[in-house]
N, C-alpha and C positions, 0 to 999 in steps of 0.2 A: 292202039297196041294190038297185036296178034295175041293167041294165045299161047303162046308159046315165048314172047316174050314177058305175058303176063306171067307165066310162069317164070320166070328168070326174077321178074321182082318179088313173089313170092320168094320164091328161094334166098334173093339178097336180103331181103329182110330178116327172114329165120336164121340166115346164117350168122349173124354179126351185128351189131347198133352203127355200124359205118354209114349206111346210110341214115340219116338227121332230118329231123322233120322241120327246117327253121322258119316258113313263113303259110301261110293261108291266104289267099286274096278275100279281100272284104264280102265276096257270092258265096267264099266256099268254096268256088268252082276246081280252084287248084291248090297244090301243095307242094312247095320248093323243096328240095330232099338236096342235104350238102353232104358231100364227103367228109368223114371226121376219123381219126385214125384212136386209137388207143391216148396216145401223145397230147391228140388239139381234145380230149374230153380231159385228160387232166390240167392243162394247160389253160382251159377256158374258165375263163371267173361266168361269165355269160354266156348263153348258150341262143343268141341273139344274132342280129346285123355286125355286131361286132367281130364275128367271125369270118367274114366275107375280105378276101383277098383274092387280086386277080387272077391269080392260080389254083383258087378252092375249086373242086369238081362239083359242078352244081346240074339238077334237073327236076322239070317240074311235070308234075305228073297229074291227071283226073283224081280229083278226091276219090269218086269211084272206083278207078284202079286201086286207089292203094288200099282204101276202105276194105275192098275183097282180098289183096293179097298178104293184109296183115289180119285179118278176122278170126285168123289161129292161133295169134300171139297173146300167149299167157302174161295178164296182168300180178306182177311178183315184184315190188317194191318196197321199200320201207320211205318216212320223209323227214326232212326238218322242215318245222312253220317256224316262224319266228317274227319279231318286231323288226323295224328295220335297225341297221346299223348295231347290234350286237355280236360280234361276231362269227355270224352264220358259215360265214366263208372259210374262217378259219379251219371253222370243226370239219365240213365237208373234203376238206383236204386233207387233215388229220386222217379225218376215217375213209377217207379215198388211198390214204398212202396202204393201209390194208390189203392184203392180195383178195377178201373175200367181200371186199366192198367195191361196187363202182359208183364214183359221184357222178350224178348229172345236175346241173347248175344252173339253175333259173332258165325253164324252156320258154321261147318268147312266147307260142302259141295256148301255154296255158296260161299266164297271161290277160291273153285275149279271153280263153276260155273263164278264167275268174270273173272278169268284167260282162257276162252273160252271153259270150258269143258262142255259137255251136258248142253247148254244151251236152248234147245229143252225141257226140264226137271223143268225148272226156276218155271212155274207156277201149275205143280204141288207139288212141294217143299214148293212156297209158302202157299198153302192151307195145308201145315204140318202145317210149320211153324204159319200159323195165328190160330191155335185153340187154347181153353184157357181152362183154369178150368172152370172157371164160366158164365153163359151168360152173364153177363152186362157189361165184359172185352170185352179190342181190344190188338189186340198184338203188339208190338212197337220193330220190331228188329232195333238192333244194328249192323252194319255189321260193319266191317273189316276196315281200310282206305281206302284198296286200291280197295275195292269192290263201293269205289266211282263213277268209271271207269264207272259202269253199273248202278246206280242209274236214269240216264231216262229212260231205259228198265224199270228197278222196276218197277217206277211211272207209267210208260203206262199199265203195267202188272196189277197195283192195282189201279186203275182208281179212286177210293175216298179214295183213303192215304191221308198223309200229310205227312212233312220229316222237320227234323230240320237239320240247317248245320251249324256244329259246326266248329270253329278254333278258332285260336290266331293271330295278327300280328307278323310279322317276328322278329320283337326284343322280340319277348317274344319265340317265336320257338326256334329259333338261341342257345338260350344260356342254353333252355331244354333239348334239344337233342346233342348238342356239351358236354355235362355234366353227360351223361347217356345212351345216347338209341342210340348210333353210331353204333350198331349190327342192329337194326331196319331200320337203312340209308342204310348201307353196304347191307344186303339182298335185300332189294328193289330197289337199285341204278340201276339198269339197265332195268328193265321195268317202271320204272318212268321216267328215262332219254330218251326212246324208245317211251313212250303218248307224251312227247313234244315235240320230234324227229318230231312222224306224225304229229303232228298240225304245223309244220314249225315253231317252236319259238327259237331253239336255234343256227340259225344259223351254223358255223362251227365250235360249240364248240366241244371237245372231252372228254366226259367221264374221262378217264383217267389222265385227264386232270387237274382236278376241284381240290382243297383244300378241305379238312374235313368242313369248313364252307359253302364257294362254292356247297358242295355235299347235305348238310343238304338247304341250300337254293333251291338248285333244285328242290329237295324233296317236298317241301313247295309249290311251283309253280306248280308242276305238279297235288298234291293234290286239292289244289285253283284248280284249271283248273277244272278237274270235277266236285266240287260244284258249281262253274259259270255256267256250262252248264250246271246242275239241275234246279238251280234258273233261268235261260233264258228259258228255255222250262215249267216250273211248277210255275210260279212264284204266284201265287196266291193259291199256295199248299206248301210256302216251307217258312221257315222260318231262318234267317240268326242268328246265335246266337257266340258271342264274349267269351270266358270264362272269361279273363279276366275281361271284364264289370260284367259277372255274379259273381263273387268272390266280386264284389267290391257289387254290391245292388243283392242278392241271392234272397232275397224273390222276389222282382218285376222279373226277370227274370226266375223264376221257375212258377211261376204266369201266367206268357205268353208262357213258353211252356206249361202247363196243357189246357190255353185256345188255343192256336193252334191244341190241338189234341182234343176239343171242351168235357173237362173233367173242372170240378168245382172242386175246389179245397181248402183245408184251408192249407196254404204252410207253416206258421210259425212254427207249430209244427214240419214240418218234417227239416227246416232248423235247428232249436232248438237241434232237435237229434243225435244221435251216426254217422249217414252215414255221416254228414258233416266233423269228426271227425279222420275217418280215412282213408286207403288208400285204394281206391275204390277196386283196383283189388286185394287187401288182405285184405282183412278186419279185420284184427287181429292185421296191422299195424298202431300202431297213426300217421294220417297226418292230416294238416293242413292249409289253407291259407299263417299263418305266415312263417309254414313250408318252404310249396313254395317258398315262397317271399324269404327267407334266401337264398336257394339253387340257382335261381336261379341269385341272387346280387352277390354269388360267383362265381357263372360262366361265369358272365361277368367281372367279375377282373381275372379270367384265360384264359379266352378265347377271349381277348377284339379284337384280330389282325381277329381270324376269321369271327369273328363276324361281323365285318367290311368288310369284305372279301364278306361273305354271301352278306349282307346289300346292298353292291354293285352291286352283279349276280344279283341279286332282278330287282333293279333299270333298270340294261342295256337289262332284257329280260319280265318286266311284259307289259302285255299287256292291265289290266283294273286297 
């Protein structure tokens, strides 16, 4: 690149979050930047490959370039960590439908950066990641579960964040994931079993060892684990949030996230609306509270032995 077109990616960048940072090659060496308009960030449950259609604008550019042409972008974010499958998605649309919030939603490359890649790279990623359309937004990503892991880096990185830390109790995990998302378990099962490995909590358990409930229980523990150690080190930046309490009283609990990320808000309207209505990560699907509730009362009548199983592993290896 010239300099003069360097400067032009400067410029694009400072001006707008349109262009998207969505892949890294495995050197580093490059960095794919996709067109994304106002529209495809709310629109996107992912902020991945899943976005790539034949008429995306896409261009890929020297880490170098862009490393220099974003070097001035201020990191200004707030986030949600969460466990997986709690309704992370939901809230981020909630408080994305805000005009002073812009969601961004599981970036693939931090990601990568959670699993220890160019982590040298983190904070200028995050000055991507925090720009907004409009100035009186703050950016609020969403990360990953398992990018839980690095959530005190974040917070040290973004020195006036705030982080909401979502989950469920284990009888409500147990018998969501025993019911659905056992590919989610299975893919993750070994570097989730390997963070409680290091922290010394599972004794001489073995992996291979565990039951499909047992394995989903682990899972649970090892997620918990890194929200703990957010909230021990941030605790007056971090806010503990139940979903389930929040399904039972929505507006008071959507109320208290707006005010933790120090946003006013009139919540009833948007509990009133369509986002409540359906299924966060499709939107096109009707879901529901009731919904829920149905799904997962039958997967404790199918699943009642593991469940117990889980419930147990919980028991013999939690630490708080």
């Amino acid at each position: 690149m010239t300099n003069s077109t360097g400067m032009t990616l400067q410029h694009a960048l400072s001006a707008s979050p349109k262009l998207f940072p969505l892949n890294i090659d495995a050197e580093g060496r490059y960095v794919q930047l996709v067109g994304l308009s106002e529209a495809d960030y709310q629109a996107a449950s992912f902020l991945d490959n899943r976005l790539l259609a034949a008429n995306t604008p896409q261009a890929t550019v020297p880490w170098q370039e862009l490393a220099v042409a974003a070097s001035n972008l201020p990191v200004r974010c707030h986030f949600i960590f969460h466990i997986s499958h709690v309704g992370s998605t939901l809230l981020s649309r909630l408080l994305g439908s805000h005009p002073s919030c812009f969601s961004v939603r599981e970036p693939a490359i931090l990601r990568l950066i959670s699993q220890g890649n160019f982590q040298d790279r983190l904070q200028t990623f995050l000055g991507l990641w925090s720009r907004t359309y409009h100035p009186n937004q703050r950016a609020i990503i969403k990360a990953t579960s398992f990018v839980s892991e690095i959530a005190v880096q974040l917070l040290s990185i973004a020195p006036d964040s705030r982080a909401l830390l979502m989950f469920v109790k284990p009888e409500t995990f147990l018998p969501a994931l025993l019911d659905g998302a056992m590919s989610d378990i299975s893919i993750n099962a070994q570097s989730r079993f390997e963070r409680l490995q290091g922290k010394g909590l599972l004794g001489e358990v073995r992996l291979d060892d565990l039951s499909p409930g047992e394995c989903v229980a682990m899972s649970w523990l090892s997620e918990m684990e890194s929200l703990h150690e957010a909230a021990k080190n941030f605790a007056d930046r971090t806010l503990w949030l139940d979903f389930d309490e929040f399904l039972k009283q929505p507006e008071l609990y959507l109320q208290k996230s707006f005010s933790h990320f120090g946003v006013s808000a009139e919540v009833q309207s948007l509990i009133a609306g369509p986002i409540m209505q359906r299924y966060a990560k499709k939107p096109d699907v009707n879901y529901d509270s009731s919904f829920r509730a149905k799904l997962l009362e039958a997967s404790r009548e199918k699943y009642g032995d593991e469940i117990s199983r889980g419930l147990a592993f919980i028991k013999r290896h939690k630490t708080e």
